[in-house]
BAFI-596675 format. One record per residue: x, y negated, z of N, C-alpha, C in turn. Coordinates in nm, 3 decimals. Last residue first. Example, Ala and Ser with C-alpha at 12.3 -4.5 7.8 and 13.67 -1.06 7.14 Angstrom:
<nodes>
+---------+---------+---------+---------+---------+---------+---------+---------+---------+
:      nx :      ny :      nz :     cax :     cay :     caz :      cx :      cy :      cz :
+---------+---------+---------+---------+---------+---------+---------+---------+---------+
:   1.285 :   0.225 :   0.708 :   1.367 :   0.106 :   0.714 :   1.290 :  -0.003 :   0.787 :
:   1.319 :   0.569 :   0.780 :   1.230 :   0.450 :   0.780 :   1.320 :   0.330 :   0.780 :
+---------+---------+---------+---------+---------+---------+---------+---------+---------+
</nodes>
This chain:
<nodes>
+---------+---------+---------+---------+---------+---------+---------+---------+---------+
:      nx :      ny :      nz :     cax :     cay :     caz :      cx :      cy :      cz :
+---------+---------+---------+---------+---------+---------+---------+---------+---------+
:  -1.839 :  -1.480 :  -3.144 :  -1.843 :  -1.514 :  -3.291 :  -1.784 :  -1.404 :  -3.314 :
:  -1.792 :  -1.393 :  -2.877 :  -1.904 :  -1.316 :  -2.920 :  -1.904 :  -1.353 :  -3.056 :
:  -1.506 :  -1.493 :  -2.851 :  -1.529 :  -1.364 :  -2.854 :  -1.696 :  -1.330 :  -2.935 :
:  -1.623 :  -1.771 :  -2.833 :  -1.550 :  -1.731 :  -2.945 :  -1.563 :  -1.578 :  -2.960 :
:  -1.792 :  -1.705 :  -2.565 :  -1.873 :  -1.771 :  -2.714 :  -1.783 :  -1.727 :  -2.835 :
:  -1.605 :  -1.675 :  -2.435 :  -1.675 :  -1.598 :  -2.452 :  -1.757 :  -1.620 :  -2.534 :
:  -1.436 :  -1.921 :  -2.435 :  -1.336 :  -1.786 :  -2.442 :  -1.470 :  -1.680 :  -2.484 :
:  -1.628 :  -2.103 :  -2.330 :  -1.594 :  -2.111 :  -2.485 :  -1.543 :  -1.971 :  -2.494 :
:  -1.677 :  -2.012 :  -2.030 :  -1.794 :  -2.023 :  -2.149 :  -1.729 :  -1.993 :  -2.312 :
:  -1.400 :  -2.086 :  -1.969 :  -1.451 :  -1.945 :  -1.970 :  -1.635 :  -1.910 :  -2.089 :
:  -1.391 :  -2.348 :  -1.962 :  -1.336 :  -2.281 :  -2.075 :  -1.325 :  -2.157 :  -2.073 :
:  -1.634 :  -2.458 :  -1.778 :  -1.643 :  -2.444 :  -1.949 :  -1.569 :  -2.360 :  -2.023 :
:  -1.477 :  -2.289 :  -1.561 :  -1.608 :  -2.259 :  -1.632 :  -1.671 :  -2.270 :  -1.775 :
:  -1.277 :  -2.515 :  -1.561 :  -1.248 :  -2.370 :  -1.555 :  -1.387 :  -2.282 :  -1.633 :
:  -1.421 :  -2.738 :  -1.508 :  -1.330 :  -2.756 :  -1.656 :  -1.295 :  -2.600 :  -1.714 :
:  -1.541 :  -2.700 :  -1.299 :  -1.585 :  -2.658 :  -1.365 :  -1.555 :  -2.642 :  -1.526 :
:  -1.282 :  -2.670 :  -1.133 :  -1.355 :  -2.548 :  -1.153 :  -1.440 :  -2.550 :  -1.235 :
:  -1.224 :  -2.957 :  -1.146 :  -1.122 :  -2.815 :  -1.225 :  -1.183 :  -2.708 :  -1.225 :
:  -1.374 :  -3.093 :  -1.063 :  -1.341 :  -3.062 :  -1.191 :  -1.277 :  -2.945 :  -1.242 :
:  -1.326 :  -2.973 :  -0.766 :  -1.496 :  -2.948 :  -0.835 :  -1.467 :  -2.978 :  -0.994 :
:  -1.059 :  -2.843 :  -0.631 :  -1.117 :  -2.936 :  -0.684 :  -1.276 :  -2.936 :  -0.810 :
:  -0.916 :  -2.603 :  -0.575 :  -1.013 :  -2.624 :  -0.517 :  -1.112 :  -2.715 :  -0.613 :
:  -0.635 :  -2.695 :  -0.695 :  -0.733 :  -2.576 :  -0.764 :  -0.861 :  -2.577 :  -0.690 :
:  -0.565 :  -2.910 :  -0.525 :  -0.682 :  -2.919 :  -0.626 :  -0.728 :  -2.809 :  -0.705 :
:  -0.438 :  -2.791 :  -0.347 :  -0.562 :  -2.836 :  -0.311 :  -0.612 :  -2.811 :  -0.434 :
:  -0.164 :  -2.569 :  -0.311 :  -0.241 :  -2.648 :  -0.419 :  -0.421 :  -2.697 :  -0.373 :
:  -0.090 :  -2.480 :  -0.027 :  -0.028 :  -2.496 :  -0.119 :  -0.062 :  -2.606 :  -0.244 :
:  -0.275 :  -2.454 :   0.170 :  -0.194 :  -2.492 :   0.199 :  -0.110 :  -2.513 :   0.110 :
:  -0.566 :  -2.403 :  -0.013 :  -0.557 :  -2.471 :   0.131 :  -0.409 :  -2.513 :   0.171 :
:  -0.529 :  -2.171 :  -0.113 :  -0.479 :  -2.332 :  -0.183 :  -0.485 :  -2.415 :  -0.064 :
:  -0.534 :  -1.957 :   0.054 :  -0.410 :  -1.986 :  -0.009 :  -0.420 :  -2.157 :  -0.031 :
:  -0.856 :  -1.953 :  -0.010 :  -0.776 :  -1.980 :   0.183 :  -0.630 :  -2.012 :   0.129 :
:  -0.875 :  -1.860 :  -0.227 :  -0.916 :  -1.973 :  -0.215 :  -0.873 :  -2.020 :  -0.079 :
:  -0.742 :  -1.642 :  -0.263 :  -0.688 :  -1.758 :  -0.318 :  -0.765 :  -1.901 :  -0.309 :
:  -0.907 :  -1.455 :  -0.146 :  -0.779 :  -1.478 :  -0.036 :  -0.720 :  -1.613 :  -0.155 :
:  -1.098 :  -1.482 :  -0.323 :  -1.170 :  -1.520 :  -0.162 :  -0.957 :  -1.543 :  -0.108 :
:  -1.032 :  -1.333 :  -0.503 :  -1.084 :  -1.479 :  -0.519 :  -1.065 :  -1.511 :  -0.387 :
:  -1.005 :  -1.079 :  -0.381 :  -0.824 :  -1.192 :  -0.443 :  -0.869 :  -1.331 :  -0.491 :
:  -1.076 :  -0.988 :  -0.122 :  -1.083 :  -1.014 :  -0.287 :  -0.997 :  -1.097 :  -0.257 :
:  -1.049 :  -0.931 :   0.150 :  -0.997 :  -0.842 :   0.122 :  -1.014 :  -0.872 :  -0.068 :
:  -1.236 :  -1.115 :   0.253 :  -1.110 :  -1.193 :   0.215 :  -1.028 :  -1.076 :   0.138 :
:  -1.487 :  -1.006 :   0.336 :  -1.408 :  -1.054 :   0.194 :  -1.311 :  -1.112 :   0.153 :
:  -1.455 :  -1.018 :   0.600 :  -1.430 :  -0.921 :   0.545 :  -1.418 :  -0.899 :   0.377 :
:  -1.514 :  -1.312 :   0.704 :  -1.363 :  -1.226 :   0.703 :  -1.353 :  -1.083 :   0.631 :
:  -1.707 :  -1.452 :   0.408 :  -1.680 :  -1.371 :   0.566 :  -1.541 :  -1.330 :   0.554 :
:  -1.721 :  -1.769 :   0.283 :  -1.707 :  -1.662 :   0.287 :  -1.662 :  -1.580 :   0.428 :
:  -1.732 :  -2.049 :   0.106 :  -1.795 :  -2.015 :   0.154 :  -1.729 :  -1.804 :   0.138 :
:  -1.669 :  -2.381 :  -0.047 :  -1.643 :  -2.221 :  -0.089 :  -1.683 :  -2.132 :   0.070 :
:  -1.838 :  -2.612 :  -0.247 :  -1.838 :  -2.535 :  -0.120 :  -1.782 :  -2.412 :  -0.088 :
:  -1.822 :  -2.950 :  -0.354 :  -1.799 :  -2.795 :  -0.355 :  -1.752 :  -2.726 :  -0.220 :
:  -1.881 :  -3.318 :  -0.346 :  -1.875 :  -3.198 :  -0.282 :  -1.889 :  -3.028 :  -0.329 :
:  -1.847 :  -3.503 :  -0.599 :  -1.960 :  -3.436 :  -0.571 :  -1.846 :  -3.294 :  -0.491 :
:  -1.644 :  -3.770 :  -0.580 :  -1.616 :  -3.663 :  -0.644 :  -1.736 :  -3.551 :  -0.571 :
:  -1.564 :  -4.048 :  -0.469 :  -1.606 :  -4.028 :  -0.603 :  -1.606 :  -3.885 :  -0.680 :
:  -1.281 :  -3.871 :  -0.307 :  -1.367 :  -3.953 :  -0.318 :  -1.411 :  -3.966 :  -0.456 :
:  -1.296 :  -3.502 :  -0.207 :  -1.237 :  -3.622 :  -0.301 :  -1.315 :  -3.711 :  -0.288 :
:  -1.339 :  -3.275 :  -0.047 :  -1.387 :  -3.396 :  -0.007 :  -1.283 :  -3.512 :  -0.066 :
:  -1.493 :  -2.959 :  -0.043 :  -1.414 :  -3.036 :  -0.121 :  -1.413 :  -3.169 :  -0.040 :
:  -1.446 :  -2.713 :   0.264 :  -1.576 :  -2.789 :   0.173 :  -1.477 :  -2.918 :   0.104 :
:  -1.493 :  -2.404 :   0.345 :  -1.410 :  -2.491 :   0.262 :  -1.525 :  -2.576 :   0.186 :
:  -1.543 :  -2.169 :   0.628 :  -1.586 :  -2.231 :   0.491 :  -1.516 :  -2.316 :   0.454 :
:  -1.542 :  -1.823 :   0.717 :  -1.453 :  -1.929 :   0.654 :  -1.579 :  -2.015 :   0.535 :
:  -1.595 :  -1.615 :   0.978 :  -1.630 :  -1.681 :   0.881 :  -1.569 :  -1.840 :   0.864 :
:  -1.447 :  -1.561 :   1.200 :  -1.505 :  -1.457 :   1.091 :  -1.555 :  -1.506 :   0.990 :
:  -1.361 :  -1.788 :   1.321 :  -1.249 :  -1.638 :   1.304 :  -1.332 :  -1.560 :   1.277 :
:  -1.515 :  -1.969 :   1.235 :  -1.555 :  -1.918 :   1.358 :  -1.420 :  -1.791 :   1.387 :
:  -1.445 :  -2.260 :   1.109 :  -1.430 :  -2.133 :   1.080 :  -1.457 :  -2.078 :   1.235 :
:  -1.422 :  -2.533 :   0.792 :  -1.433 :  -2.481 :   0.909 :  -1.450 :  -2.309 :   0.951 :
:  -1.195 :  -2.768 :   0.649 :  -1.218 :  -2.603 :   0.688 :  -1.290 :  -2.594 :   0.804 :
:  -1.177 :  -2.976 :   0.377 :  -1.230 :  -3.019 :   0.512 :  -1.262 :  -2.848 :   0.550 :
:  -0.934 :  -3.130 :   0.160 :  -1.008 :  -2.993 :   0.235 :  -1.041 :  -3.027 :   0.363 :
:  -0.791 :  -3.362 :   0.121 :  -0.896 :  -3.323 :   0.046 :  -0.954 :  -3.157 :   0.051 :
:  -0.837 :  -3.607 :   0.424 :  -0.781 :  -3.489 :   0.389 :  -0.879 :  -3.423 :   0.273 :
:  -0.841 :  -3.889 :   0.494 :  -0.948 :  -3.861 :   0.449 :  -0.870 :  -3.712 :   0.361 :
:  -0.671 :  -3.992 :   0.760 :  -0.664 :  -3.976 :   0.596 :  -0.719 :  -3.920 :   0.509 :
:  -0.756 :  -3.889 :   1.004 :  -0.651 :  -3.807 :   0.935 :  -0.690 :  -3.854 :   0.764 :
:  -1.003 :  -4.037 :   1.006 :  -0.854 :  -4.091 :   1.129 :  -0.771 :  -3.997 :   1.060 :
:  -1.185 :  -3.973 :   0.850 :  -1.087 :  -4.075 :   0.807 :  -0.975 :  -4.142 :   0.881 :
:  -1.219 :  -3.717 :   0.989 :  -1.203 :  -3.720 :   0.797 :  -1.135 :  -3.857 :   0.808 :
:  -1.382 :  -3.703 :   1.210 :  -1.260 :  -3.707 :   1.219 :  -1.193 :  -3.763 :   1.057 :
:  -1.694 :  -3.623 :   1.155 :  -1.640 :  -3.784 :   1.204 :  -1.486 :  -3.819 :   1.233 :
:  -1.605 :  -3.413 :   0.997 :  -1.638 :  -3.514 :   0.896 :  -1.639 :  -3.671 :   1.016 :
:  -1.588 :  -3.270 :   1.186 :  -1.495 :  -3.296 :   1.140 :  -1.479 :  -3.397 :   1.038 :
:  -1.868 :  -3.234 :   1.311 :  -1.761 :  -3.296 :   1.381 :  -1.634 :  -3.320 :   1.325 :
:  -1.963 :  -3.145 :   1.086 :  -1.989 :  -3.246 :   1.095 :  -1.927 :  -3.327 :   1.214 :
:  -1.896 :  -2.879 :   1.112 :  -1.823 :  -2.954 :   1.010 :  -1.865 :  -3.107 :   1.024 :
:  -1.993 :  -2.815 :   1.346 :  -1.806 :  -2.783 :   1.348 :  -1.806 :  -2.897 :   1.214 :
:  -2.251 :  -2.790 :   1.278 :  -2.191 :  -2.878 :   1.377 :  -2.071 :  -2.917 :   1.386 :
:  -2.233 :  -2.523 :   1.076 :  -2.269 :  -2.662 :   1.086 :  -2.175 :  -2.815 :   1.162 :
:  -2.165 :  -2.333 :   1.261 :  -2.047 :  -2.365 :   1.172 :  -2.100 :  -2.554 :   1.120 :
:  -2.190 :  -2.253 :   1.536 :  -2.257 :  -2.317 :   1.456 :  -2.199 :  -2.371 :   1.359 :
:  -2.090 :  -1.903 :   1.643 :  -2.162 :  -2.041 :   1.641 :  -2.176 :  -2.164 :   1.561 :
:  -1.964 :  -1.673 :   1.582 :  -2.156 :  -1.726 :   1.596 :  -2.187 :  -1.863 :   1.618 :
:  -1.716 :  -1.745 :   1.793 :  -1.783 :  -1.674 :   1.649 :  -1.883 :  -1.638 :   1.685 :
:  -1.617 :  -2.101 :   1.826 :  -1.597 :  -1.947 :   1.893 :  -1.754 :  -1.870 :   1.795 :
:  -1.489 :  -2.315 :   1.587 :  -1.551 :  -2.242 :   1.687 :  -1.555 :  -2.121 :   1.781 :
:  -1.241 :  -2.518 :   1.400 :  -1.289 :  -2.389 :   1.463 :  -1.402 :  -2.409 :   1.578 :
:  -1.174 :  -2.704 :   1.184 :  -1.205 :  -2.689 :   1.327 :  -1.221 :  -2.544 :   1.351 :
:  -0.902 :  -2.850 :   0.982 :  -0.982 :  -2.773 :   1.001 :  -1.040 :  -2.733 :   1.172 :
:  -0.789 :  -3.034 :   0.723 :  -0.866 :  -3.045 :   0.888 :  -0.898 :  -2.925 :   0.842 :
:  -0.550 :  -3.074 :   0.424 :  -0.683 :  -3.058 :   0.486 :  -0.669 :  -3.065 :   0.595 :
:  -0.348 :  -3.266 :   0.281 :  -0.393 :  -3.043 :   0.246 :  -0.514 :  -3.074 :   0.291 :
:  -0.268 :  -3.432 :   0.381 :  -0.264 :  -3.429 :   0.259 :  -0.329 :  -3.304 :   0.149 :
:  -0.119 :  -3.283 :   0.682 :  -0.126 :  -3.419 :   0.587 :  -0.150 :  -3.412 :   0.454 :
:  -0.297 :  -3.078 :   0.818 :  -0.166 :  -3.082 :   0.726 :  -0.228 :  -3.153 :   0.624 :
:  -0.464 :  -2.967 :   1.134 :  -0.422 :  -3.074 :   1.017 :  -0.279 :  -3.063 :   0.945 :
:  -0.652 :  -2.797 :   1.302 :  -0.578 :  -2.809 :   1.272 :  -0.560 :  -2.897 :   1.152 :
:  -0.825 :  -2.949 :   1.502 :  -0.788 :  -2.851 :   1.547 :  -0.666 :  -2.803 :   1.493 :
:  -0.843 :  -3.281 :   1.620 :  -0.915 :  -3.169 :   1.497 :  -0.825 :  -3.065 :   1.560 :
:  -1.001 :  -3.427 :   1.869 :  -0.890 :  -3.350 :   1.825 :  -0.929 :  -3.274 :   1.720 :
:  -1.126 :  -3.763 :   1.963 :  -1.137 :  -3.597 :   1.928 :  -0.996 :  -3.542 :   1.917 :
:  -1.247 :  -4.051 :   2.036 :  -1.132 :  -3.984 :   2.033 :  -1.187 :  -3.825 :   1.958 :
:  -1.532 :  -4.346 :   1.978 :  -1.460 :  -4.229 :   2.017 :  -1.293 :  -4.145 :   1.977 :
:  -1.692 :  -4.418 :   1.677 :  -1.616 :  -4.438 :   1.782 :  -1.556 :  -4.304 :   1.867 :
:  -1.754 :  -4.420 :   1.403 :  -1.852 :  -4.445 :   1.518 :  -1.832 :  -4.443 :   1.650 :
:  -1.519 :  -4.160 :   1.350 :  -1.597 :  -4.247 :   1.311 :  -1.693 :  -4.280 :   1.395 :
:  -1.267 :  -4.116 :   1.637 :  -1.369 :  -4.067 :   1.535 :  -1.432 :  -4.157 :   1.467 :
:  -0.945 :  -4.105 :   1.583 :  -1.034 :  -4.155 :   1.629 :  -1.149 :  -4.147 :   1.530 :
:  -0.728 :  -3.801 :   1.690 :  -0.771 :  -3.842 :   1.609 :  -0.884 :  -3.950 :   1.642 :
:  -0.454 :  -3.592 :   1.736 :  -0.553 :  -3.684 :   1.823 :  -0.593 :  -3.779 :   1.742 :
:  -0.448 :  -3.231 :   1.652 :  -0.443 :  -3.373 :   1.607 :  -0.498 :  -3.467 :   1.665 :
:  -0.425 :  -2.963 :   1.677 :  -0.494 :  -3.083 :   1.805 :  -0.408 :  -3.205 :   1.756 :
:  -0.109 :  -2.903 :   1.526 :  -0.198 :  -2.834 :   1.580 :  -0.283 :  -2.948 :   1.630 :
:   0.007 :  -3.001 :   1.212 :   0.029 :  -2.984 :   1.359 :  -0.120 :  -2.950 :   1.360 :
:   0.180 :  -3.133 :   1.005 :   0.098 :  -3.056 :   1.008 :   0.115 :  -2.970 :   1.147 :
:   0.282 :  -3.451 :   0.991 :   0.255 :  -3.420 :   0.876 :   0.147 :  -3.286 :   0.849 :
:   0.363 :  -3.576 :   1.224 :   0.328 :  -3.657 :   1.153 :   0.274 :  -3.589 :   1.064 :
:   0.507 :  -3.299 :   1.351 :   0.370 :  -3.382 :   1.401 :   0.311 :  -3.466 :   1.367 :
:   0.522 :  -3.015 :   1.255 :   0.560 :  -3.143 :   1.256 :   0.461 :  -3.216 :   1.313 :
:   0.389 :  -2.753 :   1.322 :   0.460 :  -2.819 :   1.415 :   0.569 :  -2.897 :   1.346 :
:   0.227 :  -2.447 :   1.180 :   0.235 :  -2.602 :   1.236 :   0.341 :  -2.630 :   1.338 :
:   0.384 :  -2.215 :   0.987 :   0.294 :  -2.236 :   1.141 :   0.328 :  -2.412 :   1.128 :
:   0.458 :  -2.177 :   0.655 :   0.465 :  -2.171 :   0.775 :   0.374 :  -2.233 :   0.876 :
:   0.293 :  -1.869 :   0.484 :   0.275 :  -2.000 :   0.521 :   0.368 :  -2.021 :   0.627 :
:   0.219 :  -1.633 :   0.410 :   0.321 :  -1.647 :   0.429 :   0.372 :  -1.813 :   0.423 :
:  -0.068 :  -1.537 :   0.453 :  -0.028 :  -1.626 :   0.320 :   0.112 :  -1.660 :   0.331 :
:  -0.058 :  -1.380 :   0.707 :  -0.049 :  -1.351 :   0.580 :  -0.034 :  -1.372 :   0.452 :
:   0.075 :  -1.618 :   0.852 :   0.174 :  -1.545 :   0.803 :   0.131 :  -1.459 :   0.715 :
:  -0.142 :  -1.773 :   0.903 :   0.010 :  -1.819 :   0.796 :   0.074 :  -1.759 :   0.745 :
:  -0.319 :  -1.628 :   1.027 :  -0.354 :  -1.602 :   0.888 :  -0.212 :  -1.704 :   0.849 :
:  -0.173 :  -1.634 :   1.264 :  -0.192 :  -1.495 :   1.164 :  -0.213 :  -1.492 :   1.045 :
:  -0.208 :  -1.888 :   1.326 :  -0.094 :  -1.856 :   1.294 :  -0.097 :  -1.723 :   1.222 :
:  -0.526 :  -1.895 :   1.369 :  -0.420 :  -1.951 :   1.212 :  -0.301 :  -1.882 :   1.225 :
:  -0.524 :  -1.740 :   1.560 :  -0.578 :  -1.689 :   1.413 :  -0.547 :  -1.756 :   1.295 :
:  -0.413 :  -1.827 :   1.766 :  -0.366 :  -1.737 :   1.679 :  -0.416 :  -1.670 :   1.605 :
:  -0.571 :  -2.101 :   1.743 :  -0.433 :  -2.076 :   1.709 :  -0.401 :  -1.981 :   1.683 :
:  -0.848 :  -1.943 :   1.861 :  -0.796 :  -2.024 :   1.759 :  -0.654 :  -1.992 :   1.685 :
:  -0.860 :  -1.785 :   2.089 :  -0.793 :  -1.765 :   1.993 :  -0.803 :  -1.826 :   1.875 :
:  -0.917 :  -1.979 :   2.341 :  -0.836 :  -1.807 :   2.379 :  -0.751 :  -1.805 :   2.231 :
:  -1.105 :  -2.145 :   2.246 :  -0.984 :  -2.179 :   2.300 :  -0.862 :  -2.033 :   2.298 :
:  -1.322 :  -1.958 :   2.078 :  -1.266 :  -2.126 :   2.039 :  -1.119 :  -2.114 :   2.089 :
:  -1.276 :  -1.672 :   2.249 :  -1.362 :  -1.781 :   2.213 :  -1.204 :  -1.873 :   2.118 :
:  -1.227 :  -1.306 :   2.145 :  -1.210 :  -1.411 :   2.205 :  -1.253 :  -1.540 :   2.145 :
:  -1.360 :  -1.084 :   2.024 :  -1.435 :  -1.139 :   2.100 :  -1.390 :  -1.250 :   2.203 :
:  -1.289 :  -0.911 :   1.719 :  -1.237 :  -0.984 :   1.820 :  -1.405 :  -1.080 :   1.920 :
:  -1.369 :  -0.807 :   1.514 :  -1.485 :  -0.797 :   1.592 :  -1.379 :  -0.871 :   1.714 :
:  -1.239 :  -0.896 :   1.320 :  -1.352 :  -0.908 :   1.305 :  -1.421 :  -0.851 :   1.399 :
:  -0.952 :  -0.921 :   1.386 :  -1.035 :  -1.012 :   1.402 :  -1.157 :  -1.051 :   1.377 :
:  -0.805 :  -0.667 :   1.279 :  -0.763 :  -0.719 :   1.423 :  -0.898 :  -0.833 :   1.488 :
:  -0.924 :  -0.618 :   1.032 :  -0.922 :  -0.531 :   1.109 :  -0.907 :  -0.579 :   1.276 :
:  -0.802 :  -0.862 :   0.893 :  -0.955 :  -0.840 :   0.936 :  -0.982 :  -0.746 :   1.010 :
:  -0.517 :  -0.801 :   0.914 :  -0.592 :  -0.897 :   0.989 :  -0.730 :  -0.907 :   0.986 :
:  -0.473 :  -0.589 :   0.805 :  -0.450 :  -0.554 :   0.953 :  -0.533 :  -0.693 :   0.996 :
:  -0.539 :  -0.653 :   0.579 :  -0.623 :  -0.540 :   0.599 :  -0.654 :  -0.561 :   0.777 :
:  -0.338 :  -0.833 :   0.513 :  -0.451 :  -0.918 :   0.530 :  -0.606 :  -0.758 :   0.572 :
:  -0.088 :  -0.654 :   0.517 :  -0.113 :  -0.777 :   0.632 :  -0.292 :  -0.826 :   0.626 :
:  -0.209 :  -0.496 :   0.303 :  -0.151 :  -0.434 :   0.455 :  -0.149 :  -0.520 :   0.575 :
:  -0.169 :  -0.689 :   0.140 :  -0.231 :  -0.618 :   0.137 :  -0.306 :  -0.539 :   0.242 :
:   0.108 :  -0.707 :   0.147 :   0.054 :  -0.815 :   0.140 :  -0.125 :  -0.776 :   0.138 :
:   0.247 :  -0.482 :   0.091 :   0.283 :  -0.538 :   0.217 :   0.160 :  -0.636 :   0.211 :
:   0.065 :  -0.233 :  -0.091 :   0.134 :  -0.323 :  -0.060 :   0.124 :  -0.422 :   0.024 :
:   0.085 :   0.120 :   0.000 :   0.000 :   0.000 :   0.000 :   0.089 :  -0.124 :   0.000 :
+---------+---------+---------+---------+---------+---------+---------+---------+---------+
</nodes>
């Protein structure tokens, strides 16, 4: 089986029925999932760190949970709970971290990804820990730290059109 394969098996295996909260295991569910994307772990602090101290829109302090300048936020919950809420607490964070063009939220079983270019209609990628085992689903958690804009709502659908044409020519 290959290594890469083997890591992201062991990690749904390890964390889908995990039953630690928000605090207990956050962190080491990113740090797990870094290392299956072979990412490194947070800790610059200007650029991608853990509990970002952040001021919210409409006032107030927070902490996002996790941030990398220029990549995305992401919050977490403890699993079942309200993924909603998580994102709309992050959306009052969005412009103390520079309006990041991935906004993540995630219970450590479920992953969502929501676009957030300006002038640019929101996309949603959406999925359980146990699909990450597809190679769509693990490249869409990938761009997150590498390439945002494959994310990006043009490009997917620039992607779409030119899957339309590829199959229109074929059917001529």
């Amino acid at each position: 089986m290959d290594s890469n394969i083997t890591k992201i098996h062991t990690f749904i295996t390890d964390w889908e029925k995990s039953d630690l909260n928000e605090q207990q295991g956050a962190q080491t569910h990113f740090i797990e999932l870094c290392d299956v994307f072979n990412q490194p772990h947070p800790g610059e602090p200007d650029a991608y760190q853990f509990e970002r101290f952040v001021e919210k829109s409409g006032g107030g302090h927070g902490r996002a949970d996790v941030w990398k300048k220029g990549f995305f936020a992401w919050e977490y919950k403890s699993p079942g709970e309200d993924l909603d809420r998580a994102f709309n607490q992050l959306k009052q964070y969005a412009g103390g971290l520079d309006n990041p063009p991935l906004l993540v939220v995630s219970d450590m079983r479920r992953f969502i990804i929501v676009t957030n270019w300006t002038n640019t209609p929101q996309r949603t990628y959406e999925f359980s820990i146990q699909e990450l085992e597809q190679p769509e689903k693990q490249g869409w958690l990938e761009a997150i730290w590498v390439d945002p804009l494959r994310l990006h709502p043009n490009v997917y659908a620039d992607k779409l059109t030119q899957a339309a044409a590829n199959d229109f020519a074929y059917l001529s």
